[in-house]
TIMIBA-100531 format. One record per residue (C-alpha): residue in three letters; x, y, z. Coordinates in steps of 0.1 Angstrom, whole numbers, padded with zeros to 4 digits, always signed. Example, Ala and Ser with C-alpha at 12.3 -4.5 7.8 and 13.67 -1.06 7.14 Angstrom:
! TIMIBA-100531
ala+0123-0045+0078;ser+0137-0011+0071;
END
This chain:
! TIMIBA-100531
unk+0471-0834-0377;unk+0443-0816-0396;unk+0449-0793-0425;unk+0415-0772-0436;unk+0411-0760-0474;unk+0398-0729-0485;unk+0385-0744-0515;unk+0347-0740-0519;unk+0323-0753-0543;unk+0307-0721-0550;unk+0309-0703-0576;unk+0337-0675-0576;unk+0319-0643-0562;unk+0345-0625-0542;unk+0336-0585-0540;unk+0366-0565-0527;unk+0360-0529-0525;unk+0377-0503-0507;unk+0361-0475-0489;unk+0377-0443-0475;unk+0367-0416-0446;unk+0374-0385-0435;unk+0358-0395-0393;unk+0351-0413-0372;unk+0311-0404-0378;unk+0317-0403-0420;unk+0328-0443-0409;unk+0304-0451-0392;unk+0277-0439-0414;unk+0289-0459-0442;unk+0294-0492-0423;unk+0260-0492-0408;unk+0242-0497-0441;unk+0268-0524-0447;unk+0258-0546-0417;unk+0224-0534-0415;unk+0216-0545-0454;unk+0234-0580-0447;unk+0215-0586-0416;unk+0185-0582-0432;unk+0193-0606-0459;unk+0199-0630-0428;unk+0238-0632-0442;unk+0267-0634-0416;unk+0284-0603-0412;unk+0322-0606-0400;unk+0342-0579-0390;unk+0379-0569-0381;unk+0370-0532-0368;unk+0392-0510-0340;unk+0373-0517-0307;unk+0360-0479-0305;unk+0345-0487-0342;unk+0332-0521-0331;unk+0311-0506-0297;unk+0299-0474-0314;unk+0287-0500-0346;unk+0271-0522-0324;unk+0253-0485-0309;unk+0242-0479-0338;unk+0227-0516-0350;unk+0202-0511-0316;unk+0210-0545-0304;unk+0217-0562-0338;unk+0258-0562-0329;unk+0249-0591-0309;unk+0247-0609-0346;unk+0282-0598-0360;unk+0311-0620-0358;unk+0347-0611-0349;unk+0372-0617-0367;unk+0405-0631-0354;unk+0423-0596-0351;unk+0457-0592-0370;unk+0492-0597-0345;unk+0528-0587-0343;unk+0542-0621-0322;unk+0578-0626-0324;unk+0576-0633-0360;unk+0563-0602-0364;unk+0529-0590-0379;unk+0525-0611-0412;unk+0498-0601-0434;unk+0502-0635-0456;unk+0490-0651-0422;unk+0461-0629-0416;unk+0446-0632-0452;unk+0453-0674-0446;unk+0435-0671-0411;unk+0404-0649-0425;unk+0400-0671-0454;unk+0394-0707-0433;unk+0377-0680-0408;unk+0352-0669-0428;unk+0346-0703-0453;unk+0337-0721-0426;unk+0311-0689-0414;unk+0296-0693-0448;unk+0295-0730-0448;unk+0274-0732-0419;unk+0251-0707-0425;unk+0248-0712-0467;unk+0251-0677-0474;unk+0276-0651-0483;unk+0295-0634-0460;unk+0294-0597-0455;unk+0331-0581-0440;unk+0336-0548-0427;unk+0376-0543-0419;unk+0391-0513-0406;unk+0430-0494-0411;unk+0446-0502-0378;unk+0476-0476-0377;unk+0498-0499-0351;unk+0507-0523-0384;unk+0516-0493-0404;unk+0554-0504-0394;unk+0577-0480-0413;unk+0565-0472-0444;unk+0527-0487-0443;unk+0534-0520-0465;unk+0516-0541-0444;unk+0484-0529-0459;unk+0491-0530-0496;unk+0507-0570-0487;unk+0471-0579-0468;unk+0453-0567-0495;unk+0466-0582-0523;unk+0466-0614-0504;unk+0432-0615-0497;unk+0425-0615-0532;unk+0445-0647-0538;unk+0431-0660-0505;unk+0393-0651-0508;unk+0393-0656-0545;unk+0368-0687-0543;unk+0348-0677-0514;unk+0312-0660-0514;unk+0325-0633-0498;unk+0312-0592-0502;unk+0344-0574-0483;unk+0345-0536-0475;unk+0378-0528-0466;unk+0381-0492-0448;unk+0410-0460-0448;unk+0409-0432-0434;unk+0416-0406-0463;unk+0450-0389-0450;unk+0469-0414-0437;unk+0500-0418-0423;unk+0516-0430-0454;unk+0508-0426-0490;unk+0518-0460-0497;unk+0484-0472-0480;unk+0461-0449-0504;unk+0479-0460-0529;unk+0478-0496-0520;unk+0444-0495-0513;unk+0437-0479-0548;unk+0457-0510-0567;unk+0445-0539-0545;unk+0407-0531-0546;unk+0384-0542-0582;unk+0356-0519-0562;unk+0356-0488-0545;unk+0324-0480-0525;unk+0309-0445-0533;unk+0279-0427-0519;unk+0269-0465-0510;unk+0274-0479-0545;unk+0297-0502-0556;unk+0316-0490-0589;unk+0345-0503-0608;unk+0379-0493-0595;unk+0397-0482-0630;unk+0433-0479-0611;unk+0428-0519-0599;unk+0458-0542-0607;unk+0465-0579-0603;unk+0476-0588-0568;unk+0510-0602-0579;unk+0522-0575-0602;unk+0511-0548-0572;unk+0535-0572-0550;unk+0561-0579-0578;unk+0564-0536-0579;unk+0559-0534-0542;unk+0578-0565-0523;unk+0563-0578-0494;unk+0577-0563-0463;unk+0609-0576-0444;unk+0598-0587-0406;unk+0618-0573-0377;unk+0655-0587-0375;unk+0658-0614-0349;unk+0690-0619-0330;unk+0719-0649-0330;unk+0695-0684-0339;unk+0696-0709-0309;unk+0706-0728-0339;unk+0720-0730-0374;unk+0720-0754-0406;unk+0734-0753-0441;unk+0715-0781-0458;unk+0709-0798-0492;unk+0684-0819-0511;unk+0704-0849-0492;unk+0703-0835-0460;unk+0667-0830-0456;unk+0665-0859-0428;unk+0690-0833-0408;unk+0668-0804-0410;unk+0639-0829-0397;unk+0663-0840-0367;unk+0671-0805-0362;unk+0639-0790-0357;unk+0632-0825-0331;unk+0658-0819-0316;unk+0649-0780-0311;unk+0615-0786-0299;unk+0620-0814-0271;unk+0617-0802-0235;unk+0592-0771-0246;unk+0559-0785-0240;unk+0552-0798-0276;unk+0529-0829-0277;unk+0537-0855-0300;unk+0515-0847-0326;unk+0522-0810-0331;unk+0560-0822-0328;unk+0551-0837-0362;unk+0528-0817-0376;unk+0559-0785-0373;unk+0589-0811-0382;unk+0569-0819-0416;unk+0560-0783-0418;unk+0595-0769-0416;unk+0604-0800-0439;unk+0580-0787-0470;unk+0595-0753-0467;unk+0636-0767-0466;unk+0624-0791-0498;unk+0608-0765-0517;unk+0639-0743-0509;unk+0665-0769-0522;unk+0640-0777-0550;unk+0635-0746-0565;unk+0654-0724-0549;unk+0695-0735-0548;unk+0710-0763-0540;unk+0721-0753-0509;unk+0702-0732-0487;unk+0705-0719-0442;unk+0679-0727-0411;unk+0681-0707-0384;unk+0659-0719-0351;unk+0652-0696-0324;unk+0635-0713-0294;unk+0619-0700-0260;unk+0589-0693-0243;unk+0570-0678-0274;unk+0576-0711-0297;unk+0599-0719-0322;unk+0604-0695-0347;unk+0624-0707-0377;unk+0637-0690-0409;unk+0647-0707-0437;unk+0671-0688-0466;unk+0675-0697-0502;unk+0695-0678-0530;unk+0664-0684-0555;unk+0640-0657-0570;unk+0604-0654-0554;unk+0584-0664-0583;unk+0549-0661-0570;unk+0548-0633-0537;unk+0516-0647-0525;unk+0524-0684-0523;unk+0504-0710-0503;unk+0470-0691-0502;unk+0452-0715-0516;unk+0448-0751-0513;unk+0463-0768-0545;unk+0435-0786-0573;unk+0437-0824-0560;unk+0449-0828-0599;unk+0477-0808-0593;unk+0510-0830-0587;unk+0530-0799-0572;unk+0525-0770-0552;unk+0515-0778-0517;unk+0545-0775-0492;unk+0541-0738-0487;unk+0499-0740-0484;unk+0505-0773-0458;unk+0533-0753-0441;unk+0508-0724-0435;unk+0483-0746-0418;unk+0502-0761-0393;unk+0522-0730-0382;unk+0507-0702-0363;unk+0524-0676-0386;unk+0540-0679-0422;unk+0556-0648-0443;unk+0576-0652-0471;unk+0595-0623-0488;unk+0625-0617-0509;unk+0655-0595-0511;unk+0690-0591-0528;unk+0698-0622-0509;unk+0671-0644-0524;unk+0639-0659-0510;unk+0628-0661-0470;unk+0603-0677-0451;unk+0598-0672-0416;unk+0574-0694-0395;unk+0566-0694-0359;unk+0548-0725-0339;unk+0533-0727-0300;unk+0528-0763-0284;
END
């Protein structure tokens, strides 16, 4: 098992802006300064741009694309697209970029419309994350809309989630910026798609924790999980049922779906989501409490949380 932290030692410098466009060209021009600047400053640049975007940047850089690093693009799964997961994935991503090259990281992201889903949540969720996420990293990050989009909800997300809005090239204080939890507090996370009838189902207790461990065993023999990872889910899947039970109710539901993308498992609580954005950060080593979610989120290949009438949900999915 290994478990990264995003914890760095550097000072907090984290600059999210947000910058909007009315074409493809108006794009471009403003993210070639971007890359062109940081490359000159011999910074990493990292970027999570459409693939049209990507070729016509690296055009435009005259052989510099070669320099720009990739990051690992946001996906739908099973699970569904979970923009908790991406802002968790981009954050180890882009420490360990800055770590090995001892400078801050430049990122240039684009709106992809195909995570819209239904009413364009997924952008104001990512965004808000990845200031809880990126919060300690050296990181400059230009995040990108196109200026009509398909839903209001993603101007208007992108308005609340950003301390920076880039103008005419300048960085300048975003007035309409609020804290990442209240914009999720007013604006819950997302539901992912419904899943059918679970291969399997468990009502469980604090005493009953060693039969949700069994359980998910159980669920994962014959799949083509080694040993290790066999552990590494069990005690991932075992953080979340504890933290449910703990803090949640006293009884709370697993349901285990199995097949040939992983297991997916969802586990159901009738508690109230204090903190939307849980596990995005690696708990201070003087702080007693607070890791089951954060360790659950880096052994699992995908891990949303959200909350409804019903209570609190988490939803992880895990390959061999």
């Amino acid at each position: 098992m290994r478990i990264e932290t995003t914890r760095s030692t550097n000072a907090v410098r984290l600059e999210h802006a947000a910058g909007f466009h009315g074409s493809s060209g108006h794009l471009l021009d403003q993210l070639v300064p971007l890359a062109t600047q940081a490359l000159q400053r011999d910074e990493p640049v990292a970027t999570a741009l459409q693939p049209a975007t990507e070729q016509a940047l690296d055009e435009r850089l005259d052989g510099a694309g070669g320099r720009l690093v990739r990051l690992h693009p946001p996906e739908g799964g099973p699970a569904g697209a979970s923009a908790q997961t991406v802002a968790a994935r981009w954050a180890l991503e882009l420490r360990a970029l800055g770590v090995s090259k001892g400078r801050p990281v430049t990122v240039l992201s684009e709106h992809a419309p195909a995570l819209d889903g239904a009413d364009g949540r997924f952008w104001t969720e990512l965004d808000a994350a990845l200031n809880v996420a990126l919060a300690d990293l050296p990181v400059r990050i230009t995040c990108f809309y196109p200026e009509l989009p398909l839903h209001l909800e993603i101007l208007d997300g992108a308005r609340r989630n950003h301390p920076l809005l880039l103008d005419e090239g300048e960085l300048r204080h975003n007035p309409a910026h609020h804290d990442p939890r209240a914009v999720l507090t007013e604006r819950p996370a997302a539901q992912p798609p419904l899943l059918g009838p679970p291969d399997e189902r468990l009502t469980f207790s604090a005493w009953q924790l060693h039969e949700v461990r069994t359980t998910v065993e159980r669920a994962l023999a014959g799949h083509g999980y080694e040993r290790e990872r066999v552990e590494d889910i069990v005690l991932a899947v075992n953080e979340l049922a504890t933290n449910a039970v703990e803090h949640g109710a006293p009884e709370a539901r697993m349901s285990l779906w199995t097949g040939r993308h992983g297991l997916l498992c969802e586990i159901d609580d009738g508690g109230t989501l204090r903190d939307p954005l849980p596990g995005l950060q690696a708990p201070h080593p003087a702080e007693p409490r607070g890791r089951g979610v954060w360790i659950a989120r880096q052994l699992c290949d995908s891990l949303h949380v959200w909350s409804d009438g019903a209570g609190t949900h988490v939803r992880v999915h895990a390959t061999p």
